[in-house]
C-alpha positions as CSV (number, residue, x, y, z in Angstrom):
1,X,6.0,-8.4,29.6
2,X,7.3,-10.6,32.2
3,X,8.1,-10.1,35.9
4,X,9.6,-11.6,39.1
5,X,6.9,-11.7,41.9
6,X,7.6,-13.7,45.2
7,X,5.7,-16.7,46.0
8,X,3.8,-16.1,49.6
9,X,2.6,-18.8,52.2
10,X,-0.5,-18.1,54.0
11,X,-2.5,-19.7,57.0
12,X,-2.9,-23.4,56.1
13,X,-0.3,-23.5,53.9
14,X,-1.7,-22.2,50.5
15,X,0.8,-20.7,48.4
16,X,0.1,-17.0,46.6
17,X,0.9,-14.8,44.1
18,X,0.2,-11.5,43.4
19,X,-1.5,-9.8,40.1
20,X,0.3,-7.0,38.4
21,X,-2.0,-3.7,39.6
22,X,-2.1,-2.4,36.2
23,X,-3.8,-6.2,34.9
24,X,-6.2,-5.7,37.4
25,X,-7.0,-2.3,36.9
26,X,-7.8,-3.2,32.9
27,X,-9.8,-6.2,33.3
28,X,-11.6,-4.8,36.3
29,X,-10.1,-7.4,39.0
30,X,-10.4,-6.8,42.6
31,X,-10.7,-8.6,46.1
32,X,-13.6,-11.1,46.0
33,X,-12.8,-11.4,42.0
34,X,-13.3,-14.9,40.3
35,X,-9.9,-15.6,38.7
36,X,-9.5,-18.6,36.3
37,X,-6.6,-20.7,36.5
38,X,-5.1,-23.2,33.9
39,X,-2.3,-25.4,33.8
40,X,-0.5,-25.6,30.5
41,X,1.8,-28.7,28.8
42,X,5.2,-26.9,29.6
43,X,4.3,-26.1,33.1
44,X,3.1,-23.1,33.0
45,X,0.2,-21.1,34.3
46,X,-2.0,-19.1,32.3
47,X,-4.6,-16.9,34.6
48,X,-7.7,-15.2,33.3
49,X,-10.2,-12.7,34.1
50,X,-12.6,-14.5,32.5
51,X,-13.5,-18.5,31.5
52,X,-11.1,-19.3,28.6
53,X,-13.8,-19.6,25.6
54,X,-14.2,-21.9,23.3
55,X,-12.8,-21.9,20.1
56,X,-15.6,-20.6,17.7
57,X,-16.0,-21.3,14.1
58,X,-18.5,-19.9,11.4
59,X,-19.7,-20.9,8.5
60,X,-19.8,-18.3,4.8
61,X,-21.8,-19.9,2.2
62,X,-20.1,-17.7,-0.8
63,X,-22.8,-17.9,-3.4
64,X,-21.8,-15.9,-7.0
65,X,-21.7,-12.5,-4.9
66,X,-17.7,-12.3,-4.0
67,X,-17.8,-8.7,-2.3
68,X,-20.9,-9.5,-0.3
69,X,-19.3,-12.6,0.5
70,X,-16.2,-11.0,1.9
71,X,-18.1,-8.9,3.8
72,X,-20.0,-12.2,5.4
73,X,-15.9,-12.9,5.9
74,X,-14.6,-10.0,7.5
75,X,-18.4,-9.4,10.0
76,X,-17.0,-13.1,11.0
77,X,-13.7,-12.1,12.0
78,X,-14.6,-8.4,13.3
79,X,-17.5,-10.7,15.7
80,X,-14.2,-13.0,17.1
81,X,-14.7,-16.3,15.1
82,X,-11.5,-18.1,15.5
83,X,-11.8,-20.0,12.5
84,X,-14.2,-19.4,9.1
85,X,-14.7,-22.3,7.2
86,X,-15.8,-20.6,3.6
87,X,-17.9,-22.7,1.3
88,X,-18.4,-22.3,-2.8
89,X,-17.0,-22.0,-5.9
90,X,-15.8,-18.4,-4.9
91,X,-14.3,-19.5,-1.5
92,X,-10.6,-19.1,-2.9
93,X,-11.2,-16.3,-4.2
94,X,-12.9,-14.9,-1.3
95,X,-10.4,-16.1,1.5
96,X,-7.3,-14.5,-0.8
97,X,-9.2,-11.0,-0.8
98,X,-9.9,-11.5,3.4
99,X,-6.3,-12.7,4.0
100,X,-5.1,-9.2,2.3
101,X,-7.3,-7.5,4.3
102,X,-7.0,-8.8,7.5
103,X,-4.4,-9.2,10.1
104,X,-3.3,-12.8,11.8
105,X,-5.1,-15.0,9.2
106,X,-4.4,-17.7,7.3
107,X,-5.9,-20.7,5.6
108,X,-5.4,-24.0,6.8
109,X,-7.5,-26.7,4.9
110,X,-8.4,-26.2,1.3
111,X,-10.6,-28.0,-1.1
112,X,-12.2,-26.9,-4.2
113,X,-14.9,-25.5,-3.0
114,X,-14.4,-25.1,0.5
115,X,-11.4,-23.1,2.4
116,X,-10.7,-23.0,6.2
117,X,-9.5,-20.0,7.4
118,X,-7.8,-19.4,11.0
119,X,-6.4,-16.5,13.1
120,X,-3.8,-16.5,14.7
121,X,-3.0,-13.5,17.5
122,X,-1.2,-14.9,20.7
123,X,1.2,-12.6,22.3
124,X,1.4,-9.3,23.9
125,X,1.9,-7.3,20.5
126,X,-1.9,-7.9,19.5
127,X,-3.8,-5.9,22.5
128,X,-5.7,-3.1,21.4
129,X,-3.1,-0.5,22.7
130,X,-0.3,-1.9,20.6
131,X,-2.8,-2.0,17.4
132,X,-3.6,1.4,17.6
133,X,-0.1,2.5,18.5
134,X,1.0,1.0,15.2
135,X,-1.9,2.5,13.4
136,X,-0.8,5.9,15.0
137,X,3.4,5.2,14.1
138,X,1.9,4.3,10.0
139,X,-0.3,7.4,9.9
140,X,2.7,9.3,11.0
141,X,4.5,7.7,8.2
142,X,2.0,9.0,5.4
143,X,2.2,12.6,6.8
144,X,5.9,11.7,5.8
145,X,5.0,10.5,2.3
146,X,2.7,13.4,1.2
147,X,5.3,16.2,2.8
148,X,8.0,14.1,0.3
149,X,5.4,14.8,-2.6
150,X,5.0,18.2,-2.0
151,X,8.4,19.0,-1.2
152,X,10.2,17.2,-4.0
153,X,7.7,16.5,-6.5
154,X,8.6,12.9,-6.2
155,X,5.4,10.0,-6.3
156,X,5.6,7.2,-3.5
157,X,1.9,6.5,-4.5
158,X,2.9,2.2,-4.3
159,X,4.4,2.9,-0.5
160,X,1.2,5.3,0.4
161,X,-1.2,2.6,-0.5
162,X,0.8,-0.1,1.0
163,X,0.6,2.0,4.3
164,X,-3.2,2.8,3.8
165,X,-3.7,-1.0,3.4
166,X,-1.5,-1.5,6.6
167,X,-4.1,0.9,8.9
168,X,-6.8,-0.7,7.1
169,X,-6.1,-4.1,8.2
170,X,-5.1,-3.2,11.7
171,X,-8.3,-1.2,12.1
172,X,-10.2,-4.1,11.5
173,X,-7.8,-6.1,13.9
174,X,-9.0,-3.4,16.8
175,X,-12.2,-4.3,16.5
176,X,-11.7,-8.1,16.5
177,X,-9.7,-7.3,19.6
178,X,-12.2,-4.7,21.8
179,X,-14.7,-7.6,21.2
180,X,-12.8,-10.3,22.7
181,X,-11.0,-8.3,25.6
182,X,-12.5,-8.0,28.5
183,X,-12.8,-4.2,30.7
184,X,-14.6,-1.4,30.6
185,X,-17.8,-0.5,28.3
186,X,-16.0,2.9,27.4
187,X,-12.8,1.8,27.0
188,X,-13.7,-0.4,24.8
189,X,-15.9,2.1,23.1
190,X,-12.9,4.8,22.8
191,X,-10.8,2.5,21.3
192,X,-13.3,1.7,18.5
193,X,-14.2,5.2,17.9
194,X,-10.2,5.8,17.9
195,X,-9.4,3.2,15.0
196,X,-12.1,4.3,13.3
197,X,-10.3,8.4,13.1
198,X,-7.3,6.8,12.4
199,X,-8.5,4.8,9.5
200,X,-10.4,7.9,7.8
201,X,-7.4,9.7,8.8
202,X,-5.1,7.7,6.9
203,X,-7.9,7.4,4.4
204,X,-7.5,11.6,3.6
205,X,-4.0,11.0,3.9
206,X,-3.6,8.8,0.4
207,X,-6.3,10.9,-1.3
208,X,-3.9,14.1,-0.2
209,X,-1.2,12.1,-1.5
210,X,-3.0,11.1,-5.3
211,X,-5.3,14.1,-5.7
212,X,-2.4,16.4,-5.0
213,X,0.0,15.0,-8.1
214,X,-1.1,17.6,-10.5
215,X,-0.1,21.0,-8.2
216,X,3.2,19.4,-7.0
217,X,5.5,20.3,-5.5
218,X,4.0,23.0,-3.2
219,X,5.7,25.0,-0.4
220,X,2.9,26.0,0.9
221,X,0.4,23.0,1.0
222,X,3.7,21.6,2.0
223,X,3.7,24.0,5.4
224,X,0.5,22.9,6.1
225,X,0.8,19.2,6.0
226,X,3.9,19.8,8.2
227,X,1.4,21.6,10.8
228,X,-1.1,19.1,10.5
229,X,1.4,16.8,11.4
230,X,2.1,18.4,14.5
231,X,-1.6,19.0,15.4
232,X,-2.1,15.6,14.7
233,X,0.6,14.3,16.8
234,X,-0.5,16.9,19.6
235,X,-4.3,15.2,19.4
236,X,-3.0,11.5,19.1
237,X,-0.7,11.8,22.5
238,X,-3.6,13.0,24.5
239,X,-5.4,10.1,23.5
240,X,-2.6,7.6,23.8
241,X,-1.0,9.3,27.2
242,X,-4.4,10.1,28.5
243,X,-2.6,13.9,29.0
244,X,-5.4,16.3,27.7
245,X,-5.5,20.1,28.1
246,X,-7.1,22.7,26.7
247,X,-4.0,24.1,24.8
248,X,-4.1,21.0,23.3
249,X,-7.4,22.2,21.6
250,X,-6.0,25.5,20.9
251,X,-3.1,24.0,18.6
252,X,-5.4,22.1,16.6
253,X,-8.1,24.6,16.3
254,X,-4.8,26.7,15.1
255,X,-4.5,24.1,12.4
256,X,-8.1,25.0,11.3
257,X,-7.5,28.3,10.9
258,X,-4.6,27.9,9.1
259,X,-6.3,26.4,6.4
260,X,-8.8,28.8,6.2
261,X,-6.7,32.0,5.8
262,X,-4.8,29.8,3.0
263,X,-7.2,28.2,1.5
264,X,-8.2,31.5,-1.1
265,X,-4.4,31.8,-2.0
266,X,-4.4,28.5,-2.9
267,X,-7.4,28.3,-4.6
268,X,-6.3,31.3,-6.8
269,X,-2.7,29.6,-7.2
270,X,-4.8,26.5,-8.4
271,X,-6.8,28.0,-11.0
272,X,-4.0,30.2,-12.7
273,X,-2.6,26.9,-13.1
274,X,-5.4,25.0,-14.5
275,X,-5.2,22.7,-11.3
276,X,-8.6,24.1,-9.1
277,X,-10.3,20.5,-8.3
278,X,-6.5,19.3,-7.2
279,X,-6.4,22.2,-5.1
280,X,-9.8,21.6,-4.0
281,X,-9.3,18.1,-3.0
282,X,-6.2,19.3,-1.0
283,X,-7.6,21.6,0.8
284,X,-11.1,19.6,1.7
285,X,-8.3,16.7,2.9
286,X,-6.9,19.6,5.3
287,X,-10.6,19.8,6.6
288,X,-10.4,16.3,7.1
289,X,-7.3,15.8,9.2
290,X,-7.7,18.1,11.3
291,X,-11.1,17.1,11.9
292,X,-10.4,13.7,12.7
293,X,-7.8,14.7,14.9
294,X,-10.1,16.6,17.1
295,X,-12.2,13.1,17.1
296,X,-9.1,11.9,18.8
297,X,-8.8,14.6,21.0
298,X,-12.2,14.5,22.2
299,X,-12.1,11.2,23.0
300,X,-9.1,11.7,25.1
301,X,-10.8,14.2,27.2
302,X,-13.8,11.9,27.5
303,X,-11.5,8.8,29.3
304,X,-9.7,11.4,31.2
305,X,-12.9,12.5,32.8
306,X,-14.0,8.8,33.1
307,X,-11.0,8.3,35.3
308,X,-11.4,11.0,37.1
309,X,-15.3,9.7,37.8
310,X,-13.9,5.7,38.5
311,X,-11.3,7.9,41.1
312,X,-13.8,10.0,42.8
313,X,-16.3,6.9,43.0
314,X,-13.8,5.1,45.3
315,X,-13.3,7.7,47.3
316,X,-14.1,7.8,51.3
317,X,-15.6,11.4,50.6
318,X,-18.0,9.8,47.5
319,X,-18.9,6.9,50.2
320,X,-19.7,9.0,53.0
321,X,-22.1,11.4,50.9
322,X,-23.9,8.5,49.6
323,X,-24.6,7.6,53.4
């Protein structure tokens, strides 16, 4: 996002600027801070908190193993190489499977047995907040997919996996991302932890969706996805807003319950018609969501407290105990 800041003169006739607050207060900035400066071709100036890196390339040797070799692909990308050259008579192969699985790449030299893969992630829209945002705002859209199965009957199943693909890739691009950005330990930290509930959240979410075919359309599991959705949505803000309260807790432990005191009815419902591992599925899927919710939950709670610990740490009071 662009500003307008005011250029300043100081004693001797240096010119300044000042930092937006908020960039400081991510990558840890303050007075006394090294700041790295560069000028670019069209005259602007780029401004780091760290040195600018150098462009990193590995090296995947495929082999006749094309899964492990895509794992050798994706640990690559995850680690922050900005280009993977992959060698072998499976490299194609290989770099088509990465390039569906992965965000911002794309091959840029090919041979016949060697491919050179790039990413590509400049802008605003690819830091860690944004990624997970999106991850949050396509979870949301599954809840929306199963509801529609359980409501009308109807089967989205192409749509639901081309969503669960979609967190998929972008929970790999979060990782990519809280390795190259710079702040701290545990925010880092948090937001790994948080891609990782929203991928097995999204995970339970398709299962819900193709496990559930046989006992649709179902008012009732059709309630509960609707208050899962909620919950969810409840857990997910506290995370993402940083607002966490107890009640918060309440409404997804609510959830739980919920799926308890159902989950007889439905069992009984799902054997009279010849439908019990569906219904089981289901209902273990319930479990699951609202489990991983709490995970997000939780973790709000734990960088609300770390702020309050960074806050207290700067204080005058904190200072003059420590003396």
């Amino acid at each position: 996002m662009e500003s307008v800041r005011r250029v300043q003169k100081t004693g001797g006739g240096t010119l300044t600027l000042s930092l937006p607050k908020e960039w400081a207060q991510q990558y840890d900035v303050k007075a006394g801070s090294t700041a790295f400066v560069s000028t670019n071709s069209d005259g602007s100036l780029t401004v780091r908190a760290t040195p600018s890196r150098r462009s990193e390339t590995r090296v995947v040797d495929t082999g006749t193993d094309l899964e492990n070799s895509l794992r050798k692909v994706v640990a690559a990308y995850v680690a922050g190489a900005d280009a993977i050259r992959v060698k072998g008579a499976l490299a194609a192969a290989v770099c088509e499977q990465a390039r569906a699985r992965l965000s911002a790449l794309e091959i840029m030299e090919e041979t016949a047995d060697e491919v050179t893969l790039e990413v590509f992630e400049q802008g605003e829209g690819f830091g860690t907040d944004n990624l997970i945002r999106r991850m949050h705002v396509v979870c949301m859209a599954l809840f929306k997919l199963a509801q529609q199965l359980f409501e009308e009957g109807s089967n989205a199943q192409e749509e639901v996996e081309k969503r669960e693909s979609e967190v998929d890739r972008l929970y790999f691009f979060v990782l990519r991302r809280t390795n190259k950005e710079r702040g701290p330990v545990h925010e880092a930290l948090s937001k790994a932890l948080a891609a990782n509930a929203l991928e097995d959240l999204a995970d339970n979410l398709q299962l819900v969706c193709v496990e559930g075919r046989p006992i649709a359309p179902n008012p009732k599991v059709l309630a509960l996805l609707r208050e899962g959705e909620k919950a969810y949505a409840n857990c997910f803000e506290a995370l993402y807003l940083r607002k966490y309260s107890e009640k918060r807790f309440e409404v997804i432990e609510a959830f739980e319950k919920r799926v308890e005191n159902l989950s007889a009815e439905l069992m009984k419902a799902g054997k009279k018609g010849g439908n019990v591992v569906a219904m089981k599925g289901v209902l273990e899927r319930m479990y699951s969501l609202a489990e991983h919710s709490k995970d997000l939950l939780e973790l709000g709670s734990n960088l609300v407290e770390f702020e309050r610990e960074s806050a207290w740490e700067k204080t005058p009071l904190k200072q003059e105990n420590e003396r």
